[in-house]
DSSP file (Angstrom, degrees, kcal/mol; ACC not computed):
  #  RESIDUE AA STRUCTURE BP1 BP2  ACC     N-H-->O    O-->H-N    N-H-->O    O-->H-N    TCO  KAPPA ALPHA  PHI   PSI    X-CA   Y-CA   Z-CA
    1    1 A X              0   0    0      0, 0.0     2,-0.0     0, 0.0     0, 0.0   0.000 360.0 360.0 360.0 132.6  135.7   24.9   55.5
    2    2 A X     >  -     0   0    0      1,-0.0     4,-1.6     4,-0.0     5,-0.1  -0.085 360.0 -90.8 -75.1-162.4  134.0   28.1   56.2
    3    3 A X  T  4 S+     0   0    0      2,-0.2     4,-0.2     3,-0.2    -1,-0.0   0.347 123.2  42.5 -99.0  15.4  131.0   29.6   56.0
    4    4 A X  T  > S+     0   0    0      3,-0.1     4,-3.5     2,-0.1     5,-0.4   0.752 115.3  50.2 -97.2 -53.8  131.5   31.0   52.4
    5    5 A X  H  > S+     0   0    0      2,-0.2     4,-3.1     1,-0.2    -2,-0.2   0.966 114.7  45.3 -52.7 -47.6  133.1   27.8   51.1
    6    6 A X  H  X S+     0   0    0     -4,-1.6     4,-1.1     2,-0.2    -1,-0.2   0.962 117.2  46.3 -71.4 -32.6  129.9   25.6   52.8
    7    7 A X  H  > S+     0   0    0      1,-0.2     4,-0.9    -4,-0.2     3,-0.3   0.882 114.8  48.5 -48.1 -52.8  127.5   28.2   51.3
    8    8 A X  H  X S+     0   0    0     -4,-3.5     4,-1.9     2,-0.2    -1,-0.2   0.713 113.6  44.1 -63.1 -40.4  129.5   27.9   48.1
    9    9 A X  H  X S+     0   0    0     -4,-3.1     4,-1.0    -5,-0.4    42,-0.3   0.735 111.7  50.6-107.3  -0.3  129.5   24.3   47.9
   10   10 A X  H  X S+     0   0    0     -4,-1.1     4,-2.3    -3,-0.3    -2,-0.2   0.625 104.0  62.2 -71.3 -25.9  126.2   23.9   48.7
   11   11 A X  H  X S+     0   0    0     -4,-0.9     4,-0.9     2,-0.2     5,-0.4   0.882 108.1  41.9 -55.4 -59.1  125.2   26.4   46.1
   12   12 A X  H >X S+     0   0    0     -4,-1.9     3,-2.7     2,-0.2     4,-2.2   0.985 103.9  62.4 -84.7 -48.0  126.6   24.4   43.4
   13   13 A X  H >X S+     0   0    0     -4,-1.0     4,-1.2     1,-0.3     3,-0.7   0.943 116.4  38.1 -31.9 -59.6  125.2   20.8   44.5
   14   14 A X  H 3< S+     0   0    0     -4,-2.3    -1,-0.3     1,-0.2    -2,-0.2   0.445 105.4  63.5 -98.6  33.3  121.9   22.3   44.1
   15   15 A X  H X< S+     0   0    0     -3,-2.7     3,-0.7    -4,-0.9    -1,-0.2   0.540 101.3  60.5 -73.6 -26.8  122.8   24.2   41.1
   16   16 A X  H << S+     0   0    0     -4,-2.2    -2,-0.2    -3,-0.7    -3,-0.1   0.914 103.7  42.2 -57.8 -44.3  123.3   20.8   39.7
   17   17 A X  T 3< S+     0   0    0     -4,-1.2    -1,-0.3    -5,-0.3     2,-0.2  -0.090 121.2  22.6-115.4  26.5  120.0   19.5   40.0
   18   18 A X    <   -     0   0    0     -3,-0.7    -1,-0.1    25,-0.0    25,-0.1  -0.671  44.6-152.4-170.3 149.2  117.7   23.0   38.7
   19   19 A X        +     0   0    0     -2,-0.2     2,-0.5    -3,-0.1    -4,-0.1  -0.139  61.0 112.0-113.1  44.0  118.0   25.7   37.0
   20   20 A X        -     0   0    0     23,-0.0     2,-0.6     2,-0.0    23,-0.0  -0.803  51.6-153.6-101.0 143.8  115.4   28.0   38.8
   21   21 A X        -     0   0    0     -2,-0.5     2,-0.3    54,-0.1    -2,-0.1  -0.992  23.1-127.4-121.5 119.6  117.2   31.1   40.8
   22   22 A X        -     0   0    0     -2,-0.6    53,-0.1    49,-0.2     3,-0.1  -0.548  27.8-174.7 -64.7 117.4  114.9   32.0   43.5
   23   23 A X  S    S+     0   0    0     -2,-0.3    54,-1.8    53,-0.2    55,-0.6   0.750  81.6  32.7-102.0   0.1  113.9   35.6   43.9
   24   24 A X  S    S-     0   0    0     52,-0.2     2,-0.3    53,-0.2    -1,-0.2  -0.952  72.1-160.8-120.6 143.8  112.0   34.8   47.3
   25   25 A X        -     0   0    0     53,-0.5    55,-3.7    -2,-0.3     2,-0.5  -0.975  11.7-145.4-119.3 153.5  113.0   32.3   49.7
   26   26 A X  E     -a   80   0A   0     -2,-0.3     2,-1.1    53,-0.2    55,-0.2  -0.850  21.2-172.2-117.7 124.9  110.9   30.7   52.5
   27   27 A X  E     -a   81   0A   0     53,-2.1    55,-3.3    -2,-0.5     2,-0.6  -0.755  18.3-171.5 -79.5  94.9  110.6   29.3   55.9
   28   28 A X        +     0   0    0     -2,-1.1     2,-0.3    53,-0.2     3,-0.2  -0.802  10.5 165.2 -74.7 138.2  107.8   27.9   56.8
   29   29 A X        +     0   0    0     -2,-0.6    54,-0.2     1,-0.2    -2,-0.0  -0.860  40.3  44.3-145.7-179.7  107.2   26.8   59.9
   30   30 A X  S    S-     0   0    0     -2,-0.3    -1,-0.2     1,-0.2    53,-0.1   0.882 126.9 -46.0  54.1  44.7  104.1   25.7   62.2
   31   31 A X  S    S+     0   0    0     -3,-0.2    -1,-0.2     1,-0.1    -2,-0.1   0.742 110.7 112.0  63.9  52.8  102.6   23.7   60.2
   32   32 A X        +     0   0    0      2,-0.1    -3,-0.1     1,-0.1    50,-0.1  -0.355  39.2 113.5-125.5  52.6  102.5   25.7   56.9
   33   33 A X    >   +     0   0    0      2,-0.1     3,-0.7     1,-0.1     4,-0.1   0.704  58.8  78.4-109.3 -29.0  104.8   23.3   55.4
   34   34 A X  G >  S+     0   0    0      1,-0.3     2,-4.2     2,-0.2     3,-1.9   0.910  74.5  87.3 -38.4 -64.9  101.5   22.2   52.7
   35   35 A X  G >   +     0   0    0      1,-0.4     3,-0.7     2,-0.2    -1,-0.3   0.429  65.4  67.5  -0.6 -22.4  102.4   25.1   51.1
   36   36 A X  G X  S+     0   0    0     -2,-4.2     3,-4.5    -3,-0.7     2,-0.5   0.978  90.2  66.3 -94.7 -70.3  104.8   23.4   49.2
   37   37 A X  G <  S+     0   0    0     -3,-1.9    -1,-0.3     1,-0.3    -2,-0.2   0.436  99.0  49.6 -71.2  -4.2  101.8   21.6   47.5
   38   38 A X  G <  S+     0   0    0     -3,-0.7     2,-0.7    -2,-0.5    -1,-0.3   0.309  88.9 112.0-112.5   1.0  100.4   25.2   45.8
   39   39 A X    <   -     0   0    0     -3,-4.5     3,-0.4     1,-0.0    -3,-0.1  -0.686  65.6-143.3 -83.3  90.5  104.5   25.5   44.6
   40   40 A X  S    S+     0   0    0     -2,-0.7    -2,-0.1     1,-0.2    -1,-0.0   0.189  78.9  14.2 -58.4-175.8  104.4   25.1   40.3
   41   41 A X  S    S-     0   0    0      1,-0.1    -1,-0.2     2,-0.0    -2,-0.0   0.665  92.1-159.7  18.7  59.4  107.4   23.1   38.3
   42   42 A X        -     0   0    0     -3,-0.4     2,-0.2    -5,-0.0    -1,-0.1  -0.084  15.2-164.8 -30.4 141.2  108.7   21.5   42.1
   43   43 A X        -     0   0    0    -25,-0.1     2,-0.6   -23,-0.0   -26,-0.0  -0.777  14.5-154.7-147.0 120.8  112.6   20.2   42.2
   44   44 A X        +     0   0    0     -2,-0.2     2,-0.4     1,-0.0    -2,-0.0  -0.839  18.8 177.6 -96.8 138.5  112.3   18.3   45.2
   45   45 A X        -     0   0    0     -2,-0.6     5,-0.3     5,-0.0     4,-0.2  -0.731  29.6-129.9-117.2  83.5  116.2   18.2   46.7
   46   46 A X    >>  -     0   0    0     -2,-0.4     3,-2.9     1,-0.2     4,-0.6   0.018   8.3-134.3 -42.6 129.2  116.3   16.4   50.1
   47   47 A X  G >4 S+     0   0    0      1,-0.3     3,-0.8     2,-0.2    -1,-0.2   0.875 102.6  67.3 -57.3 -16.8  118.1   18.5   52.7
   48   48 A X  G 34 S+     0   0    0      1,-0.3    -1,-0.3     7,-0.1    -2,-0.1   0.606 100.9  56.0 -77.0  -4.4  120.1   15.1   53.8
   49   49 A X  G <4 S+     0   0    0     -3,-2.9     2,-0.6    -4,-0.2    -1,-0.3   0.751  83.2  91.7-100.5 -12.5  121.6   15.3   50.5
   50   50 A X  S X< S-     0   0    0     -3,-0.8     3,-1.6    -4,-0.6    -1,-0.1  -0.830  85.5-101.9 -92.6 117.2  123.1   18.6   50.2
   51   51 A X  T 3  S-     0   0    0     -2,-0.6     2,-1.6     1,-0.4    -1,-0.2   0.592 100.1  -1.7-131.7 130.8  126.6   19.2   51.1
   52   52 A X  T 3  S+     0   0    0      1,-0.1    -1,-0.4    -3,-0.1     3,-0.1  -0.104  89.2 143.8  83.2 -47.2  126.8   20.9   54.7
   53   53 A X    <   -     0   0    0     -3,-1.6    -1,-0.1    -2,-1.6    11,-0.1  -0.031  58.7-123.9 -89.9 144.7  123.4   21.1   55.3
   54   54 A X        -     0   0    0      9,-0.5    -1,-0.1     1,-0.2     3,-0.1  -0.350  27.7-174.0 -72.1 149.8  121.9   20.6   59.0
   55   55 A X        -     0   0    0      2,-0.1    -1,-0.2    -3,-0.1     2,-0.1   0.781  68.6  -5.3-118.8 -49.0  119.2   17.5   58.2
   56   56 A X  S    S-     0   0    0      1,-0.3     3,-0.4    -8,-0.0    -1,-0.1  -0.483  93.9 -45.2-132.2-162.0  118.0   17.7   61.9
   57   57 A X  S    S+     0   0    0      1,-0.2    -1,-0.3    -2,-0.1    -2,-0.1  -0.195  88.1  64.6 -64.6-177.5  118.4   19.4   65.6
   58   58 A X        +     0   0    0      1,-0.3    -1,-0.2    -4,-0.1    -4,-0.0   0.242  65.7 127.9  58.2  15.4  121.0   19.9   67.3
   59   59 A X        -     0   0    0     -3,-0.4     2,-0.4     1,-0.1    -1,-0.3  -0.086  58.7 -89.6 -86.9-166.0  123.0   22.2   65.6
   60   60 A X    >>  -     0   0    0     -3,-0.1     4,-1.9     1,-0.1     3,-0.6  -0.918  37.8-113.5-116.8 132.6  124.8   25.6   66.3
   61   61 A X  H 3> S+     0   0    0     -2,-0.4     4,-1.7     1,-0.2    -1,-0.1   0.645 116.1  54.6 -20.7 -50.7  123.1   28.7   65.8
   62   62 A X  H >> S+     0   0    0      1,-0.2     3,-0.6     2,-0.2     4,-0.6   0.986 109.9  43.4 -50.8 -62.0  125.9   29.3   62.7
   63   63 A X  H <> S+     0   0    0     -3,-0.6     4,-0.7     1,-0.2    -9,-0.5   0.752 104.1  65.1 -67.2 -23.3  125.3   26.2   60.9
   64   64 A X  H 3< S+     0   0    0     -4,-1.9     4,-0.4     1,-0.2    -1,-0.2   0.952 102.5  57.3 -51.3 -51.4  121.4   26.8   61.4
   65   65 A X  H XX S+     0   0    0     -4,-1.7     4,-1.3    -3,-0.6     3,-0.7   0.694  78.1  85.8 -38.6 -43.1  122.1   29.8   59.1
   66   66 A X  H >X S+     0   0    0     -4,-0.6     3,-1.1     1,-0.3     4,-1.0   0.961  84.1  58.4 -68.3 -69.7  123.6   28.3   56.0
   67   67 A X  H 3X S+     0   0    0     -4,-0.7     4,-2.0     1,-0.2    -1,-0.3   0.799 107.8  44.9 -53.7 -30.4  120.5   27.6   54.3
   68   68 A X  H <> S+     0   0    0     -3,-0.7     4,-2.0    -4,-0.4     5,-0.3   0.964 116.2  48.6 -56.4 -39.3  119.3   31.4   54.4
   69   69 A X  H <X>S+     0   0    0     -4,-1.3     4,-3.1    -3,-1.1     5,-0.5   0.998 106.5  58.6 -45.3 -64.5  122.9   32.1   53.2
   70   70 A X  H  X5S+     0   0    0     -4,-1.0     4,-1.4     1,-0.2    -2,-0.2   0.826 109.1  42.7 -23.7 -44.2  122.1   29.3   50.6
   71   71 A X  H  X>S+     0   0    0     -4,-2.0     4,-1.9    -5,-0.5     5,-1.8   0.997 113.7  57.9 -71.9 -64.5  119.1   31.4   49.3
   72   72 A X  H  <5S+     0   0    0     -4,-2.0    -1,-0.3     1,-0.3    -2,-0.2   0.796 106.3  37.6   4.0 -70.7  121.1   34.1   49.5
   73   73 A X  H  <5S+     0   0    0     -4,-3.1    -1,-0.3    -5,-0.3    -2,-0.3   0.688 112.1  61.3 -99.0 -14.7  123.9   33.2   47.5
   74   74 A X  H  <<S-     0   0    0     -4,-1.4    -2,-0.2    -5,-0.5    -3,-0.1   0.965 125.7 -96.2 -68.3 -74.0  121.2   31.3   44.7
   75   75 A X  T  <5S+     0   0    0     -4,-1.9    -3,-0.2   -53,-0.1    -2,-0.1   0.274  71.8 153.3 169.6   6.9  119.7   34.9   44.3
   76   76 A X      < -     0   0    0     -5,-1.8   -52,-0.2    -6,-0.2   -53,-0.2  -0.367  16.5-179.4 -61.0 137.5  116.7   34.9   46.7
   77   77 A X        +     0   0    0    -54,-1.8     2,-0.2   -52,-0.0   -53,-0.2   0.481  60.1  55.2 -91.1 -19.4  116.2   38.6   47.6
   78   78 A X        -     0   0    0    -55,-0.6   -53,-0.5     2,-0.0     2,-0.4  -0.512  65.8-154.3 -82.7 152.3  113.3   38.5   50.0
   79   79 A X        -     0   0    0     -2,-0.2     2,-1.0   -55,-0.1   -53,-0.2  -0.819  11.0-174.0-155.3  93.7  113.2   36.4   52.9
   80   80 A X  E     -a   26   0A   0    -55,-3.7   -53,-2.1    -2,-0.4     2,-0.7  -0.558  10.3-178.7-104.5 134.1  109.5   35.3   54.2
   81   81 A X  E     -a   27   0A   0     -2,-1.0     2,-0.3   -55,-0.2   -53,-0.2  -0.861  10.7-162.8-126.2 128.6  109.3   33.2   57.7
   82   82 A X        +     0   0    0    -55,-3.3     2,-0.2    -2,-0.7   -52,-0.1  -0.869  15.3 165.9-114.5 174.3  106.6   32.0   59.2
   83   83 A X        -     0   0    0     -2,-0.3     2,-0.5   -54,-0.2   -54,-0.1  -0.854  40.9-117.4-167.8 174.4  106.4   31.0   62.7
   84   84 A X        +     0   0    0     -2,-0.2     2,-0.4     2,-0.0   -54,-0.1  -0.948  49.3 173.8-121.1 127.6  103.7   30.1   65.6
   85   85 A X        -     0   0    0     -2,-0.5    -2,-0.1    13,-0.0     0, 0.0  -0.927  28.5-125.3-141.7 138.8  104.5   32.9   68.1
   86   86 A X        -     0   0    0     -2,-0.4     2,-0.5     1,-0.1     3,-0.0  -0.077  22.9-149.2 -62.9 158.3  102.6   34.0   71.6
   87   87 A X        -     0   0    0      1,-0.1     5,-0.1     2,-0.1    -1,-0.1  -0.981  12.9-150.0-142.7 141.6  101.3   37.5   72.0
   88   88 A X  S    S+     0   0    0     -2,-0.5     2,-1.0     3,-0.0     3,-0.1   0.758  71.9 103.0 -75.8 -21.0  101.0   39.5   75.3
   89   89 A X  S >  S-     0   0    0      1,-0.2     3,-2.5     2,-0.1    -2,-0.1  -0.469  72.0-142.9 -57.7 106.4   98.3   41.4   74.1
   90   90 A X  T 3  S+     0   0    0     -2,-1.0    -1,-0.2     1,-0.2    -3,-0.0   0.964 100.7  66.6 -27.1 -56.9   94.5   39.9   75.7
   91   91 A X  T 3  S+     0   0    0     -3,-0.1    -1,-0.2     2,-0.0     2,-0.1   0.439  72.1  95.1 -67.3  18.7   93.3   40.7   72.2
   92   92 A X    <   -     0   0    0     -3,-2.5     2,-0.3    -5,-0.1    -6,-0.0  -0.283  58.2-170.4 -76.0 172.6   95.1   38.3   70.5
   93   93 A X    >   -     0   0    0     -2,-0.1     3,-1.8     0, 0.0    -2,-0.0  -0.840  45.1 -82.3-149.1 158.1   92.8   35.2   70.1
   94   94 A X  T 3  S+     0   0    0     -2,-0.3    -8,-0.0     1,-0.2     0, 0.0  -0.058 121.9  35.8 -51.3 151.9   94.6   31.6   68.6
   95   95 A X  T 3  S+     0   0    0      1,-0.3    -1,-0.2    -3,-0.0    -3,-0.0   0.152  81.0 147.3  61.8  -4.9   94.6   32.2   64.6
   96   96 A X    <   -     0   0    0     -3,-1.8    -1,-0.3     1,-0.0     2,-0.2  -0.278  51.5-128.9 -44.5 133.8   95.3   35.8   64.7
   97   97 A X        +     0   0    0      2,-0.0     2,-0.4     0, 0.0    -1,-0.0  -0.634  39.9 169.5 -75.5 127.1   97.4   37.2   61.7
   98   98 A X        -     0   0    0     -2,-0.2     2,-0.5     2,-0.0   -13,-0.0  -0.975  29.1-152.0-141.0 140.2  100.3   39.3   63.5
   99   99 A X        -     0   0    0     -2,-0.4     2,-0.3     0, 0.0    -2,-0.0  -0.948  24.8-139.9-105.7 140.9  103.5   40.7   61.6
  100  100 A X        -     0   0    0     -2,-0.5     3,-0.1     1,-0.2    -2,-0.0  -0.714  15.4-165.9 -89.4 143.0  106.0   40.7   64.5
  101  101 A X        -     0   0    0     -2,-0.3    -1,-0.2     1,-0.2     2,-0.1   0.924  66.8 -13.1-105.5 -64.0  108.0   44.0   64.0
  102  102 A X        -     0   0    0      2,-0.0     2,-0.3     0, 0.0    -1,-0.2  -0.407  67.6-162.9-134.4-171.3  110.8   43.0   66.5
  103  103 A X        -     0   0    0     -2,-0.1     2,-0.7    -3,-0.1    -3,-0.0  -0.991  23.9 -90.9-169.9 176.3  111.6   40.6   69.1
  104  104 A X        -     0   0    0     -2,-0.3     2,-1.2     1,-0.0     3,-0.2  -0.800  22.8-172.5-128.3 109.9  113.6   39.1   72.1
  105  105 A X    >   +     0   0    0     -2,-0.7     3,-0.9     1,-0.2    -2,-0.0  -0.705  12.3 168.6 -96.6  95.7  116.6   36.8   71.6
  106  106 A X  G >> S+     0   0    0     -2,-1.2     3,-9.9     1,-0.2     4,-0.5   0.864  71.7  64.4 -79.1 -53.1  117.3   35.7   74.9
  107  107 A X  G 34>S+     0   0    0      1,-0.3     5,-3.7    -3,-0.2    -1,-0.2   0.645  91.7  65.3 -76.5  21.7  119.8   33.0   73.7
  108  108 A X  G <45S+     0   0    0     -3,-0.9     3,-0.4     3,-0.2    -1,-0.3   0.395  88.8  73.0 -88.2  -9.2  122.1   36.0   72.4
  109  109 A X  T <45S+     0   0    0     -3,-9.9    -2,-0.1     1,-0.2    -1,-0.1   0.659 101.8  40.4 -76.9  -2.2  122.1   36.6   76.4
  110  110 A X  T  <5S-     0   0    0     -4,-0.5    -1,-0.2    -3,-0.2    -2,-0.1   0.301 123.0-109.9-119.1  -1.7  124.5   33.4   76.4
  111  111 A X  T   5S+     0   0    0     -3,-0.4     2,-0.7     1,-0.1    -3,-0.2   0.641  77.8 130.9  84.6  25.9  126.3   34.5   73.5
  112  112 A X      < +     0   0    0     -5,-3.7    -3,-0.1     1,-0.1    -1,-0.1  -0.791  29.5 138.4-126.2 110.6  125.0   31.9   71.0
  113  113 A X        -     0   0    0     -2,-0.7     2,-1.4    -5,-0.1    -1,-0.1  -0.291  55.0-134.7 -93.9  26.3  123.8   34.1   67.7
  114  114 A X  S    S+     0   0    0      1,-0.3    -1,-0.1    -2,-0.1   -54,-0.0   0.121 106.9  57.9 -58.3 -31.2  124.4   33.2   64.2
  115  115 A X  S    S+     0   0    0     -2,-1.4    -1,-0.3     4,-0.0     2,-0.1   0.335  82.3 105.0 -90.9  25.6  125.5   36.8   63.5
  116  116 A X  S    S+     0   0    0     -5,-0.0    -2,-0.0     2,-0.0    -4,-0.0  -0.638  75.0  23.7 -88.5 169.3  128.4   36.7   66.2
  117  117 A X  S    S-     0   0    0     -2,-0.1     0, 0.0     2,-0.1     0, 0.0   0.343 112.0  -9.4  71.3 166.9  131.6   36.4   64.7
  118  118 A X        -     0   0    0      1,-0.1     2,-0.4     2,-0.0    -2,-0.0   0.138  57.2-155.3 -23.7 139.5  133.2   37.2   61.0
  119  119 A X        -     0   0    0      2,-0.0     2,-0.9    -4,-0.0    -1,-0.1  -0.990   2.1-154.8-131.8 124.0  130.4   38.3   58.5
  120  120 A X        -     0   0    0     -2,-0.4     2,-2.0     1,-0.1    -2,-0.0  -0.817   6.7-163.6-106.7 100.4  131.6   37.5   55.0
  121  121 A X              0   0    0     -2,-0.9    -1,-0.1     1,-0.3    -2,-0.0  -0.012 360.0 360.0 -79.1  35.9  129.4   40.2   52.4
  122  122 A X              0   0    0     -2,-2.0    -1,-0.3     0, 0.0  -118,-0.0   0.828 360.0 360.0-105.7 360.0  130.1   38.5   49.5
């Protein structure tokens, strides 16, 4: 299968089980995952059940991807991530608010990307 077909056939497993179409999706990460608890009319869908989707580590940078595809291809238009990230700056201090403009993806120095390879725009 590719990565349109696993997108696709993850799309419809949880089409099955809500009929809410996301117009934001989110990552949370670093311990913002409580979040969830301020989230009205919940449909909780365990990732271990949905078709394709990585349930833990170890995966490959591609397959990490499919749930933002997922979002994607539900209708999410927005894409919010949060993340714990280190700052060079002295004037950071721990709980500083930063929006990160860019960054450095070192393991793209080894070739492993999610955007290498065929990119399907549908």
């Amino acid at each position: 299968m590719d990565d349109y077909e696993k997108t696709s056939a993850a799309c419809v497993f949880i089409r099955q089980h809500t009929t809410i179409r996301p117009q934001v999706g989110i990552i949370c990460g670093s311990g913002l995952g409580n979040i969830v608890d301020r989230v009205a009319n919940q449909v909780v869908i365990p990732y271990s059940t949905i078709p394709g989707f990585p349930a833990c580590t170890g995966y490959s940078h591609r397959m990490i991807a499919l749930p933002i595809r997922v979002m994607k291809m539900l209708g999410a238009e927005y894409l919010f991530v949060t993340n714990a990230a280190g700052g060079m700056n002295r004037t950071y201090k721990p709980g500083d608010m930063v929006i990160i403009q860019d960054h450095v993806d070192f393991s793209s120095l080894v070739g492993l990307n999610p955007l290498t390879g065929p990119n399907d725009e549908r």
